[in-house]
N, C-alpha and C positions, 0 to 999 in steps of 0.2 A: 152535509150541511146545506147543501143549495143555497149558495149563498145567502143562510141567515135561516131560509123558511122550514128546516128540518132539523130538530135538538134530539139528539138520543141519553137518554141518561146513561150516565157513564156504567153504574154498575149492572144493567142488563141490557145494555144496547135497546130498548123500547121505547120508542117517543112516546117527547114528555106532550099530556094532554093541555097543559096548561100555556103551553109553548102554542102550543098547537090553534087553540082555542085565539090566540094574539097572534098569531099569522092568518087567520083565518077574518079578521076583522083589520086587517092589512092590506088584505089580497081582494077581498069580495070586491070592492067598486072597482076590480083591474079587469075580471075577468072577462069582459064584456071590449074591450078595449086592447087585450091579449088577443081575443078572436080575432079582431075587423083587425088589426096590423097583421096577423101573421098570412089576411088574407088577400091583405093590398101587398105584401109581400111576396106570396104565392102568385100574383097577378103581374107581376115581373118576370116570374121565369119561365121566356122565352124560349128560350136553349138549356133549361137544367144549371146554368151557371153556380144558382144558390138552392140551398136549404136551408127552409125553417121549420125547427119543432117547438111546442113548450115545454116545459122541464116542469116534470111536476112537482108537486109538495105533499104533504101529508094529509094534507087534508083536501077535500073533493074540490081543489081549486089547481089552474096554473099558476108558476111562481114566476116563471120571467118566461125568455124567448131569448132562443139560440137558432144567430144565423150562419152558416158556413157558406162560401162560393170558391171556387177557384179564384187563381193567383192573378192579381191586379182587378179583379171585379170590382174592388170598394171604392179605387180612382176612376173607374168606368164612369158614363153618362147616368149607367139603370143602378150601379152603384152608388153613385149621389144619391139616384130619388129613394134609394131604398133606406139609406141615411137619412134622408129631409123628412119621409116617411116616421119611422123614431121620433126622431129629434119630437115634430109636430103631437106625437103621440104623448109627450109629458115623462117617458121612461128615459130613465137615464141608461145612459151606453157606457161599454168596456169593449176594445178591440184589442184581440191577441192575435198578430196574424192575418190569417183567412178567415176568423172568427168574430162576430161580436154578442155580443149579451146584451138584453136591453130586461134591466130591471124595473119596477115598480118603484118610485120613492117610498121609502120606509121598510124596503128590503135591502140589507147587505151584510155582510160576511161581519163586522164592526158589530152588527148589532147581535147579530147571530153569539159570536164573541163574550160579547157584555152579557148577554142573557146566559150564557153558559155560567161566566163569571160566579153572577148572582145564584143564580140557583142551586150549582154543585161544586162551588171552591170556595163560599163565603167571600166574596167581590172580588176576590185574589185573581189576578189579571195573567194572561202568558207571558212567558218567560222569554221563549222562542218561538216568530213567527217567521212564517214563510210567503211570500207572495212575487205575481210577476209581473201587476197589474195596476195602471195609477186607481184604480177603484180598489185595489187591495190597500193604499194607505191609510186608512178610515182604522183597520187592525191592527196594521203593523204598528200604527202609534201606540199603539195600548203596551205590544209588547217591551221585554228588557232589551232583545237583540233581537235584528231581524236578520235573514236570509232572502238574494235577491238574487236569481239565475244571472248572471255576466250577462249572456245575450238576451233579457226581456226585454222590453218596453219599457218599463219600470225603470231600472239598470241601465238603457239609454238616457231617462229623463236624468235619474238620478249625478249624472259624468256631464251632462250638459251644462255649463255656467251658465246659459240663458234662459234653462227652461226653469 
């Protein structure tokens, strides 16, 4: 799914062109902006701390950016700026972990969701979702029941009475 930018049709596993074609008029004004972040991101690491790659999509575009670093990097000094970095870039974040993902608005897992929805269930929505992530609740709403790993993030917010 990549979060949202990759639909396979259910009965031959081949993405859908039509999908494709709206991800692709989603993504174009990112791609230019995917680059310069992953390369003020790459101008951070010093010591190897982190990785950034893009996660492709289907179509001749990047879909987001995935960063890894070792443990405590994201509280570090070059951790902030690599955070402030993001943030200032207009992509929206999800951190799991040593992890973050910085999406494009108008990409996510929710929408990915609904379009499957429409196209190969007649709007019929899921039953059962799974997610670990507060950027996973955009899906989870849609579905009947959800599933939430005990130790996520998610599963944290979720037990919290303040959050």
């Amino acid at each position: 799914m990549a979060n949202g930018a990759i639909l396979l049709k259910p009965d031959s596993m081949v993405p859908d062109s039509e999908h494709d074609a709206w991800i692709e008029s989603i993504l174009g004004s990112w791609k230019v902006i995917l680059n310069d972040v992953i390369r003020q991101i790459q101008d951070l690491r010093q010591d190897q701390n982190i990785q950034a790659r893009l996660v492709a999509s289907n179509v001749n575009l990047p879909a987001y950016l995935v960063l890894k670093a070792d443990d405590g990097f994201w509280s570090e000094e070059r951790g902030q700026n690599a955070q402030k970095i993001l943030q200032s870039s207009g992509l929206r974040t999800a951190r799991l972990g040593r992890e973050i993902q910085a999406l494009p608005p108008g990409l996510s897992k929710q929408m990915g969701v609904e379009a499957f929805a429409r196209r190969f269930r007649g709007g019929t929505l899921p039953f059962l979702g799974f997610g670990d992530t507060q950027e996973d609740l955009g899906f989870l709403g849609l579905s009947d029941f959800i599933a939430v790993p005990r130790s996520s993030p998610l599963a944290e917010r979720l037990h919290d009475p303040k959050a």
